[in-house]
Every structure is written in structure tokens, then in C-alpha cells.
PQR file with spaces between the fields and no chain letter, atoms N, CA, C, O and H, PARSE charges and radii, in Angstrom:
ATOM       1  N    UNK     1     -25.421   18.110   94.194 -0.4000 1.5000
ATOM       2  CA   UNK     1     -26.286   17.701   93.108 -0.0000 2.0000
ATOM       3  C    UNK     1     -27.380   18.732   92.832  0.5500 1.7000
ATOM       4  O    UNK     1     -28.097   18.607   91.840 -0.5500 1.4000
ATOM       5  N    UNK     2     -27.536   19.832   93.759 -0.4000 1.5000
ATOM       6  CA   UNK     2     -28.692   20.279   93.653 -0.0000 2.0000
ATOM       7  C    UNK     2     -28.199   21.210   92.897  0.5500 1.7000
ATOM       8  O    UNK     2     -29.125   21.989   92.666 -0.5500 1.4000
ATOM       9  H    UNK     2     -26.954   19.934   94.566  0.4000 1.0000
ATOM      10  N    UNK     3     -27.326   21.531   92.426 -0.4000 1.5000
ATOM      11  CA   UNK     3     -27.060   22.818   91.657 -0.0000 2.0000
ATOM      12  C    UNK     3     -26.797   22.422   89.707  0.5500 1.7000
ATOM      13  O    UNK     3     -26.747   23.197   88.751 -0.5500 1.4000
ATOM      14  H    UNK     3     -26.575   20.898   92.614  0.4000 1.0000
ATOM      15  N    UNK     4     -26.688   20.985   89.771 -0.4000 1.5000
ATOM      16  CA   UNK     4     -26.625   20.415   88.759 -0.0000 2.0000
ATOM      17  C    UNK     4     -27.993   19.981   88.265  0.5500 1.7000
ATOM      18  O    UNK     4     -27.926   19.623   87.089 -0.5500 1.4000
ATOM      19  H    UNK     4     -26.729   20.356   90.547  0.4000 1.0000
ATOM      20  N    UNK     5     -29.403   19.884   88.861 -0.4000 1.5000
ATOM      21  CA   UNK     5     -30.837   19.586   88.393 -0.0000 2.0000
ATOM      22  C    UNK     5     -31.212   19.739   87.361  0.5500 1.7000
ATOM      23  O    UNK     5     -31.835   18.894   86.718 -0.5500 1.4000
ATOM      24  H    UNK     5     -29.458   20.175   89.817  0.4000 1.0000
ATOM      25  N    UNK     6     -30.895   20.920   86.961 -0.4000 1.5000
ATOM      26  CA   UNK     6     -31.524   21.751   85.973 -0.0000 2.0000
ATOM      27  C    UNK     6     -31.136   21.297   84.825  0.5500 1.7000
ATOM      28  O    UNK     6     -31.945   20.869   84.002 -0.5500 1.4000
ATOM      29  H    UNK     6     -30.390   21.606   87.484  0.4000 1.0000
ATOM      30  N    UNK     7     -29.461   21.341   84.556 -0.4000 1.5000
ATOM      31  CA   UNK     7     -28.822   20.932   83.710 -0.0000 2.0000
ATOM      32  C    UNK     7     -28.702   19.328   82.972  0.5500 1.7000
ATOM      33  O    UNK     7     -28.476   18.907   81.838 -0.5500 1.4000
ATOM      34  H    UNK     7     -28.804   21.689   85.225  0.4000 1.0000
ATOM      35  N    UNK     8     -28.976   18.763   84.240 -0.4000 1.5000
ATOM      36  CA   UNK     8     -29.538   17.513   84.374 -0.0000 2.0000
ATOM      37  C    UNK     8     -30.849   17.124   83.221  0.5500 1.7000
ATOM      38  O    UNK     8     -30.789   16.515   82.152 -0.5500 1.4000
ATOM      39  H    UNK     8     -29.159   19.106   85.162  0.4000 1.0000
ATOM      40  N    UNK     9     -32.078   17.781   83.969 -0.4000 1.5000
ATOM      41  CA   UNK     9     -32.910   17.947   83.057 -0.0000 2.0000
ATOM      42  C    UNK     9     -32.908   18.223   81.329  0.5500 1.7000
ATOM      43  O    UNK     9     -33.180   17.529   80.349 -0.5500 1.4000
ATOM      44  H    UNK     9     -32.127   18.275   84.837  0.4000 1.0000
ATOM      45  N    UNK    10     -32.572   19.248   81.488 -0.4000 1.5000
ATOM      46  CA   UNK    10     -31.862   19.929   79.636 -0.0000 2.0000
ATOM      47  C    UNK    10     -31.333   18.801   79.108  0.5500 1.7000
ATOM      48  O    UNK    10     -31.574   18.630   77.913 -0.5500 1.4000
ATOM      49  H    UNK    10     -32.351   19.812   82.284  0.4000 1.0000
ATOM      50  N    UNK    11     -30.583   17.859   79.742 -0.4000 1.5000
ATOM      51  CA   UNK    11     -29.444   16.763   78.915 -0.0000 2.0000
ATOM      52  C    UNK    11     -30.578   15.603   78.730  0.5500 1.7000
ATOM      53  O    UNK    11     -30.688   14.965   77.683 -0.5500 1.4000
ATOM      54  H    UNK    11     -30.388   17.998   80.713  0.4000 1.0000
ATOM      55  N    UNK    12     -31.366   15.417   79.819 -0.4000 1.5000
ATOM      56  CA   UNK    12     -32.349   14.410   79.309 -0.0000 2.0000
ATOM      57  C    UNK    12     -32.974   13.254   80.400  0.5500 1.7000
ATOM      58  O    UNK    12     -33.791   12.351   80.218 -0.5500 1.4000
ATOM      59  H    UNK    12     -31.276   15.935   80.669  0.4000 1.0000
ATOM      60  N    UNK    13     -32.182   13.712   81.682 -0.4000 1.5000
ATOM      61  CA   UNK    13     -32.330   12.727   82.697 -0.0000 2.0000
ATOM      62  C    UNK    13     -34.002   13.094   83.058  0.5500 1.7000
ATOM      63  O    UNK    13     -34.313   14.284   83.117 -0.5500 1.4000
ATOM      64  H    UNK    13     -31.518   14.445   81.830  0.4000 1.0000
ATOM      65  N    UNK    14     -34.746   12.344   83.226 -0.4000 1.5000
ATOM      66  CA   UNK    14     -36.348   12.576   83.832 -0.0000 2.0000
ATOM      67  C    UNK    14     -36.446   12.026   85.052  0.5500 1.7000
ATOM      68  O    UNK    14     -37.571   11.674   85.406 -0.5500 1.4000
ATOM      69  H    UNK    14     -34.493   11.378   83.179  0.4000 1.0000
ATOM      70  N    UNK    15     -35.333   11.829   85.947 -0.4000 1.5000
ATOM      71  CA   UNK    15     -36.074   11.407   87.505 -0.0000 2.0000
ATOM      72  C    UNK    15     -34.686   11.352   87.986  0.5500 1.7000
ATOM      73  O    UNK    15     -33.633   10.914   87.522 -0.5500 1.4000
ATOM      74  H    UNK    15     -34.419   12.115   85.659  0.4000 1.0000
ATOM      75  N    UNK    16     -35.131   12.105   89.367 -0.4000 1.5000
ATOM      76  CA   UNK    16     -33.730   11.830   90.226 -0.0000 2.0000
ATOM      77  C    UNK    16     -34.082   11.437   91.770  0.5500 1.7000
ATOM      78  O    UNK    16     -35.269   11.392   92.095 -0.5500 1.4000
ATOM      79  H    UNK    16     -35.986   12.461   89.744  0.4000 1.0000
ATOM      80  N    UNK    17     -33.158   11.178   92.633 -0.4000 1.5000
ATOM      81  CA   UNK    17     -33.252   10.455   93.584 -0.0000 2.0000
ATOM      82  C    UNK    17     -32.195   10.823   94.350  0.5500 1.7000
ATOM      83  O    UNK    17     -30.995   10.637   94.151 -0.5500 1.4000
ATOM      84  H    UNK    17     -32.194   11.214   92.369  0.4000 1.0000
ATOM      85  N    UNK    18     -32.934   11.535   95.531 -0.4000 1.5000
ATOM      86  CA   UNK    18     -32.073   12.563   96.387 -0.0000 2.0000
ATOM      87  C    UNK    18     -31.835   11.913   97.573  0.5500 1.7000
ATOM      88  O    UNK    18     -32.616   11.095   98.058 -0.5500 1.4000
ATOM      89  H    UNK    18     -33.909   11.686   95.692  0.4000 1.0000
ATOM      90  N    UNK    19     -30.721   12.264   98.090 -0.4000 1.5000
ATOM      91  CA   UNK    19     -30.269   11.611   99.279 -0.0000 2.0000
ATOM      92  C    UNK    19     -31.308   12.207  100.951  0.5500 1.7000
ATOM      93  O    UNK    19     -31.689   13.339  101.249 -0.5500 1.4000
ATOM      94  H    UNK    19     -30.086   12.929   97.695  0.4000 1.0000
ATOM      95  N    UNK    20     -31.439   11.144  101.554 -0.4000 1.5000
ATOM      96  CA   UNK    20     -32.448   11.595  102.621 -0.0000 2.0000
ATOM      97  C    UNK    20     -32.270   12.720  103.315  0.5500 1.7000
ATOM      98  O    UNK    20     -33.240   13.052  103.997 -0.5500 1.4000
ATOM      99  H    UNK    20     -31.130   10.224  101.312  0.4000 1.0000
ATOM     100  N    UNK    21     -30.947   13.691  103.368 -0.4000 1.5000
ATOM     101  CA   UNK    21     -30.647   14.692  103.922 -0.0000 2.0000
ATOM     102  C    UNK    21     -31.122   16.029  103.052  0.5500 1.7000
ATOM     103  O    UNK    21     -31.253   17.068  103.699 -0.5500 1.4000
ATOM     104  H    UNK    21     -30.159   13.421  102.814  0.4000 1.0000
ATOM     105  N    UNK    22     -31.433   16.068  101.377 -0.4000 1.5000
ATOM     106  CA   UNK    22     -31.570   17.072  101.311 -0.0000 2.0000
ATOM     107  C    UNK    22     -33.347   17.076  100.777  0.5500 1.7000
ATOM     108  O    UNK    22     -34.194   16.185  100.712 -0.5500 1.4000
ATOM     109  H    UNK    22     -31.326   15.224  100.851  0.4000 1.0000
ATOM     110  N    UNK    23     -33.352   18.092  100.560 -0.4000 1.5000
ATOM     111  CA   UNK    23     -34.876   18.737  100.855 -0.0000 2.0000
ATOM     112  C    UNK    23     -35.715   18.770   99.324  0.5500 1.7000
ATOM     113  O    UNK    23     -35.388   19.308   98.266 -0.5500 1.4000
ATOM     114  H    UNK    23     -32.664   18.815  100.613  0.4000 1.0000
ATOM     115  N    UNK    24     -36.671   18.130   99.611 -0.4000 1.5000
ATOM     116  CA   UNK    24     -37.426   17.674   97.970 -0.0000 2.0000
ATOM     117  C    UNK    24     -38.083   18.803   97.362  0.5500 1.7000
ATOM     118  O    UNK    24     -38.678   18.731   96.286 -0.5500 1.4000
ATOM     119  H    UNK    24     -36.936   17.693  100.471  0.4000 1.0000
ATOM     120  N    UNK    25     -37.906   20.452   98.462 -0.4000 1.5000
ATOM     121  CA   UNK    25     -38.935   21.572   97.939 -0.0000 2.0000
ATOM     122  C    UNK    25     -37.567   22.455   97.115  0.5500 1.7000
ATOM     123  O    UNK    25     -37.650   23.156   96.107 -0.5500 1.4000
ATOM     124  H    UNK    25     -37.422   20.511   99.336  0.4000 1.0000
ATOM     125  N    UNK    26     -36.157   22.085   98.062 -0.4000 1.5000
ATOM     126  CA   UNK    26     -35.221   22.760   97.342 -0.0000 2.0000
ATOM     127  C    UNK    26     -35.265   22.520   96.092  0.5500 1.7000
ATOM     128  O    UNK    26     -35.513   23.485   95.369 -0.5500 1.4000
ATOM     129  H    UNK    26     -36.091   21.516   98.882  0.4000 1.0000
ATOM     130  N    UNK    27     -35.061   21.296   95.507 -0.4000 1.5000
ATOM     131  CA   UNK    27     -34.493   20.447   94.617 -0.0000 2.0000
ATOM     132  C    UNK    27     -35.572   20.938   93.831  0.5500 1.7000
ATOM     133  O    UNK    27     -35.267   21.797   93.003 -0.5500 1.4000
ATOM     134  H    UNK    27     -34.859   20.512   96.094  0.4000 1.0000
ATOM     135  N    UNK    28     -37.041   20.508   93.916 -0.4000 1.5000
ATOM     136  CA   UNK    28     -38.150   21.204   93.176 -0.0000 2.0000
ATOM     137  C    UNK    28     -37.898   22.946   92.138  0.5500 1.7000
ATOM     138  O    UNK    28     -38.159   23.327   90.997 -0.5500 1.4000
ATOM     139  H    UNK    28     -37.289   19.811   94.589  0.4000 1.0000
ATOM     140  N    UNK    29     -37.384   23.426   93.138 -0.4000 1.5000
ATOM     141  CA   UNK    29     -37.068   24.770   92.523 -0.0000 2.0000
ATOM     142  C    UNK    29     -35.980   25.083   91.234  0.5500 1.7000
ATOM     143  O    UNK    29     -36.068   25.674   90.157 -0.5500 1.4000
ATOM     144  H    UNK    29     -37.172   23.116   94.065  0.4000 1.0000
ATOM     145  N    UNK    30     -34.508   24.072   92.238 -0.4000 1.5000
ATOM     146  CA   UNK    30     -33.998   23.790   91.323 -0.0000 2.0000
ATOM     147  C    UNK    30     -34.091   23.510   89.495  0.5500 1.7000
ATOM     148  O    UNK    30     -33.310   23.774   88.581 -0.5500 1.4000
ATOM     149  H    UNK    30     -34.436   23.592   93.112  0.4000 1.0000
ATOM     150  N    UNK    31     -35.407   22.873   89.543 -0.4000 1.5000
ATOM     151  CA   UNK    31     -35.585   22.244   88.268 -0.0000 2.0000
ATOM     152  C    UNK    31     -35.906   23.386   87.164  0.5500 1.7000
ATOM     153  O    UNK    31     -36.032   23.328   85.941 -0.5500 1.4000
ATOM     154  H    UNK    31     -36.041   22.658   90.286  0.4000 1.0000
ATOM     155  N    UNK    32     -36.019   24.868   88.468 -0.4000 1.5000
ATOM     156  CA   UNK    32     -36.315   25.994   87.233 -0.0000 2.0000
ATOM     157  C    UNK    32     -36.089   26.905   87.764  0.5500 1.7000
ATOM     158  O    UNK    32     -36.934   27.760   88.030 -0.5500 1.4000
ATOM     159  H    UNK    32     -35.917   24.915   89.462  0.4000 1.0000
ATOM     160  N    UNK    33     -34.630   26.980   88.126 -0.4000 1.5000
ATOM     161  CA   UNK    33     -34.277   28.313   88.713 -0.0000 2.0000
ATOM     162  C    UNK    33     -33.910   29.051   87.929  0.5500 1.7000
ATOM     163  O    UNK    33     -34.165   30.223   88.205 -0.5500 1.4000
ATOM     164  H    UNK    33     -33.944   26.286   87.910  0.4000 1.0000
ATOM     165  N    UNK    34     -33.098   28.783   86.497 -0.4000 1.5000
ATOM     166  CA   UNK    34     -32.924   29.742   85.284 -0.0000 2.0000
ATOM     167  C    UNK    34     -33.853   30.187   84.017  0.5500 1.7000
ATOM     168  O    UNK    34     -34.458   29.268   83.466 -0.5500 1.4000
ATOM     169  H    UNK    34     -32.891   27.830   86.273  0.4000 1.0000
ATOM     170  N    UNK    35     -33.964   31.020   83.692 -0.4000 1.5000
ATOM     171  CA   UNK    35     -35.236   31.322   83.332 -0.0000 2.0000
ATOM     172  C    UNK    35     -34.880   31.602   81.345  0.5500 1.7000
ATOM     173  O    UNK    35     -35.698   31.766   80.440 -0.5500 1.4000
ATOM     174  H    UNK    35     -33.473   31.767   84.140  0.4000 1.0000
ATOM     175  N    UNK    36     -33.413   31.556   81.295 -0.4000 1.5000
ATOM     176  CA   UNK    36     -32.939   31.538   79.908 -0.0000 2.0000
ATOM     177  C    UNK    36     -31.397   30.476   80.040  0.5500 1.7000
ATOM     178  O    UNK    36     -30.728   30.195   81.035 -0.5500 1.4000
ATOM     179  H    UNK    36     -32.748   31.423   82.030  0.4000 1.0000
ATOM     180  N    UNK    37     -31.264   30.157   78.877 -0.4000 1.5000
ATOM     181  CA   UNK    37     -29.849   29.389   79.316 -0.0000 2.0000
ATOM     182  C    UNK    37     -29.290   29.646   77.983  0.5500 1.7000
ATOM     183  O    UNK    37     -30.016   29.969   77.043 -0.5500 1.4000
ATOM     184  H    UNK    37     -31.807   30.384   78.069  0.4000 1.0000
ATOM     185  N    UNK    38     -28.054   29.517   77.878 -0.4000 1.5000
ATOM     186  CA   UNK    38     -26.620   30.015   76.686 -0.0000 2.0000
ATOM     187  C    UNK    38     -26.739   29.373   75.528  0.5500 1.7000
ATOM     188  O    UNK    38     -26.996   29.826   74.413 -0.5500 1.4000
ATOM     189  H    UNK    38     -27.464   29.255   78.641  0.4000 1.0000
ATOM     190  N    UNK    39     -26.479   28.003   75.963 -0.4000 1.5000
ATOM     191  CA   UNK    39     -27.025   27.146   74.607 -0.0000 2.0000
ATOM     192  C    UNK    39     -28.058   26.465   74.224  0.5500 1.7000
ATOM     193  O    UNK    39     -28.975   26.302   75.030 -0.5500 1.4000
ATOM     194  H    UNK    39     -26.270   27.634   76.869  0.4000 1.0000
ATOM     195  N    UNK    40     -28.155   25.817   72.673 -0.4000 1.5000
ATOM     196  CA   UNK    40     -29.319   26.087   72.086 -0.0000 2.0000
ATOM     197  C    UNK    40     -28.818   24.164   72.787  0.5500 1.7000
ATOM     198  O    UNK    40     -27.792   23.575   73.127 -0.5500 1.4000
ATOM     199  H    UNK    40     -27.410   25.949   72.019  0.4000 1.0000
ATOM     200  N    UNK    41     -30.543   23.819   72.652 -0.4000 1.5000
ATOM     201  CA   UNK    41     -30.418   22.508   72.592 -0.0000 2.0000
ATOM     202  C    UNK    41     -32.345   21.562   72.446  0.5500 1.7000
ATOM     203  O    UNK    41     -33.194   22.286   71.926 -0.5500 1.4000
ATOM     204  H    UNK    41     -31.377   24.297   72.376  0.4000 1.0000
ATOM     205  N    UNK    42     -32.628   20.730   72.702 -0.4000 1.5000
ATOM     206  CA   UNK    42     -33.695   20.363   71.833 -0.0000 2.0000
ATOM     207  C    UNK    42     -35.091   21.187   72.961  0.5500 1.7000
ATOM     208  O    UNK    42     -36.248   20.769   72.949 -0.5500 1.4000
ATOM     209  H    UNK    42     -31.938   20.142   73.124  0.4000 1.0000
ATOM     210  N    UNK    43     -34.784   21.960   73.535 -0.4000 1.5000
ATOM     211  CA   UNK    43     -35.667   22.838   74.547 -0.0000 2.0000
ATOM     212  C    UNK    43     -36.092   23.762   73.593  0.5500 1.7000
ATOM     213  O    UNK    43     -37.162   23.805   72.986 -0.5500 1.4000
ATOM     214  H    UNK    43     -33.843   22.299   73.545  0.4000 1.0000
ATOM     215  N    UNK    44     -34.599   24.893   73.505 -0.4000 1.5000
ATOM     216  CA   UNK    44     -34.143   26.025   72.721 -0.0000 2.0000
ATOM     217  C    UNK    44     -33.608   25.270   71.263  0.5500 1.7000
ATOM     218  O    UNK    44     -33.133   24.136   71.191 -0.5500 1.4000
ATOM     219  H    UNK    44     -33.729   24.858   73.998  0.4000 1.0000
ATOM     220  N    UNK    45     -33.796   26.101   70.281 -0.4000 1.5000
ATOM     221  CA   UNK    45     -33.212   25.593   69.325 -0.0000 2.0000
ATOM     222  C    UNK    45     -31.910   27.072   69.328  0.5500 1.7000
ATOM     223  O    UNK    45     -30.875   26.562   68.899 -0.5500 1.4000
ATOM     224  H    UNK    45     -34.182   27.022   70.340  0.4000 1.0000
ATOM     225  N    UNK    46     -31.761   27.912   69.500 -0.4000 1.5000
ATOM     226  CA   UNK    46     -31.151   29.121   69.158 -0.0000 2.0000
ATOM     227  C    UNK    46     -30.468   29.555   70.255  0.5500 1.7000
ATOM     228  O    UNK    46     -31.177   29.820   71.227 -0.5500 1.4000
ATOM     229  H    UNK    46     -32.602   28.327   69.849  0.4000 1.0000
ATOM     230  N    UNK    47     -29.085   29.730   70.397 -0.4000 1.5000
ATOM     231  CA   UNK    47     -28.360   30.414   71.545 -0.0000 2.0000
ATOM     232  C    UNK    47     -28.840   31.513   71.954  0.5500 1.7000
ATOM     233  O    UNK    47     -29.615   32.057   71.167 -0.5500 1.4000
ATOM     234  H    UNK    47     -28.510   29.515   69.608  0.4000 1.0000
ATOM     235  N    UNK    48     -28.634   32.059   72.980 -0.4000 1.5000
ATOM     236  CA   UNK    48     -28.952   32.923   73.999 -0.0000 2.0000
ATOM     237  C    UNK    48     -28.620   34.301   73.125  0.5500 1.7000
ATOM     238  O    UNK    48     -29.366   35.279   73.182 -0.5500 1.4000
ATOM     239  H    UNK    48     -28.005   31.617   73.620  0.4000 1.0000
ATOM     240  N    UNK    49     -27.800   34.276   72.569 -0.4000 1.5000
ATOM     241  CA   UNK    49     -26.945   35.722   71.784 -0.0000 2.0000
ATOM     242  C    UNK    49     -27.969   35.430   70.278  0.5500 1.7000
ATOM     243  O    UNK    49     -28.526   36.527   70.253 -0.5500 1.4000
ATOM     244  H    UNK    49     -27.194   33.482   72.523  0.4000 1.0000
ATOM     245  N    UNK    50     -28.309   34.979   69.553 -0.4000 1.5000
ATOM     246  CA   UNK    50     -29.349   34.772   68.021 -0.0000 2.0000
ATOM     247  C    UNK    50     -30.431   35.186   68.801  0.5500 1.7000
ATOM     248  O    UNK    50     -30.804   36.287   68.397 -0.5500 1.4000
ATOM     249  H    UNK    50     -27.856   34.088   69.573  0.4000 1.0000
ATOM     250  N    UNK    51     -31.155   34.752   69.824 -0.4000 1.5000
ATOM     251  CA   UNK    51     -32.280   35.278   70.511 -0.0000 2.0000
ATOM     252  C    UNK    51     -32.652   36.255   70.974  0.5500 1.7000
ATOM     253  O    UNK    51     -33.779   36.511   71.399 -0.5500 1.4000
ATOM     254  H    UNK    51     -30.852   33.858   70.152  0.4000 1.0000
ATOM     255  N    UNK    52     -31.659   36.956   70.935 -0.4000 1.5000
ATOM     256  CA   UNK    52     -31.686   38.422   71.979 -0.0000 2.0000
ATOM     257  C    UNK    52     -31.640   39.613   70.841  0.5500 1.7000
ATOM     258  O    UNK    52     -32.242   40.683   70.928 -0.5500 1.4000
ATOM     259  H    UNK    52     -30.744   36.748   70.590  0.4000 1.0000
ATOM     260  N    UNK    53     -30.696   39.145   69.629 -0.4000 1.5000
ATOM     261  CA   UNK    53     -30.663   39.547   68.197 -0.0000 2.0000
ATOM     262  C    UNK    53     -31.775   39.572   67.537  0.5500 1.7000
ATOM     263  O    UNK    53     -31.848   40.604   66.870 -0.5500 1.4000
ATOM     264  H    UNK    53     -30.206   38.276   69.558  0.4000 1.0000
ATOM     265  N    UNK    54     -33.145   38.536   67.366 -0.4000 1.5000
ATOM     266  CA   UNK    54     -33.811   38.975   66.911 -0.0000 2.0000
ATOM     267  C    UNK    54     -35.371   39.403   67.482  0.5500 1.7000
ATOM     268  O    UNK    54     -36.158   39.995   66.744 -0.5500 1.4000
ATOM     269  H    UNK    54     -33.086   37.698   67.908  0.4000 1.0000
């Protein structure tokens, strides 16, 4: 799950709930480990490739 957070976020989920084994500082990071993403969506309005274009 921890590699899915982020994406998570972007789609619209606002709270998650981690199993007692993994680590709440990982998961934290998770939430912004990419610093640009491909598609446009109500974050970004403009794909990654229109953005870099202008």
C-alpha cells in the first residue's frame, strides 16, 4: 500500500489507515515522494509533456 499513497491521494482518498506493522514516517513521505506526475488531473490541469512545452 505504501507505494500506492500518493496516487491514492491525487484520486481523492483523504485518510488512510495503515496496518500496525508498517511505519507512519514511511507512509508520511510517501504522500510526496514525486515531485511531477504524467497526468493532468484536478491538482495539475496540464500533462507532464504541455508543461515542459511551455
Amino acid at each position: 500500500l505504501l507505494d500506492q499513497l500518493q496516487f491514492m491521494k491525487r484520486c481523492g482518498f483523504d485518510s488512510f489507515v495503515l496496518r500496525a506493522d508498517k511505519d507512519i514516517t514511511k507512509a508520511a513521505k510517501c504522500l510526496n515522494f514525486f515531485s511531477q506526475t504524467y497526468q493532468a488531473a484536478t491538482d495539475t490541469d496540464l500533462p507532464l509533456f504541455r508543461r515542459r512545452a511551455s
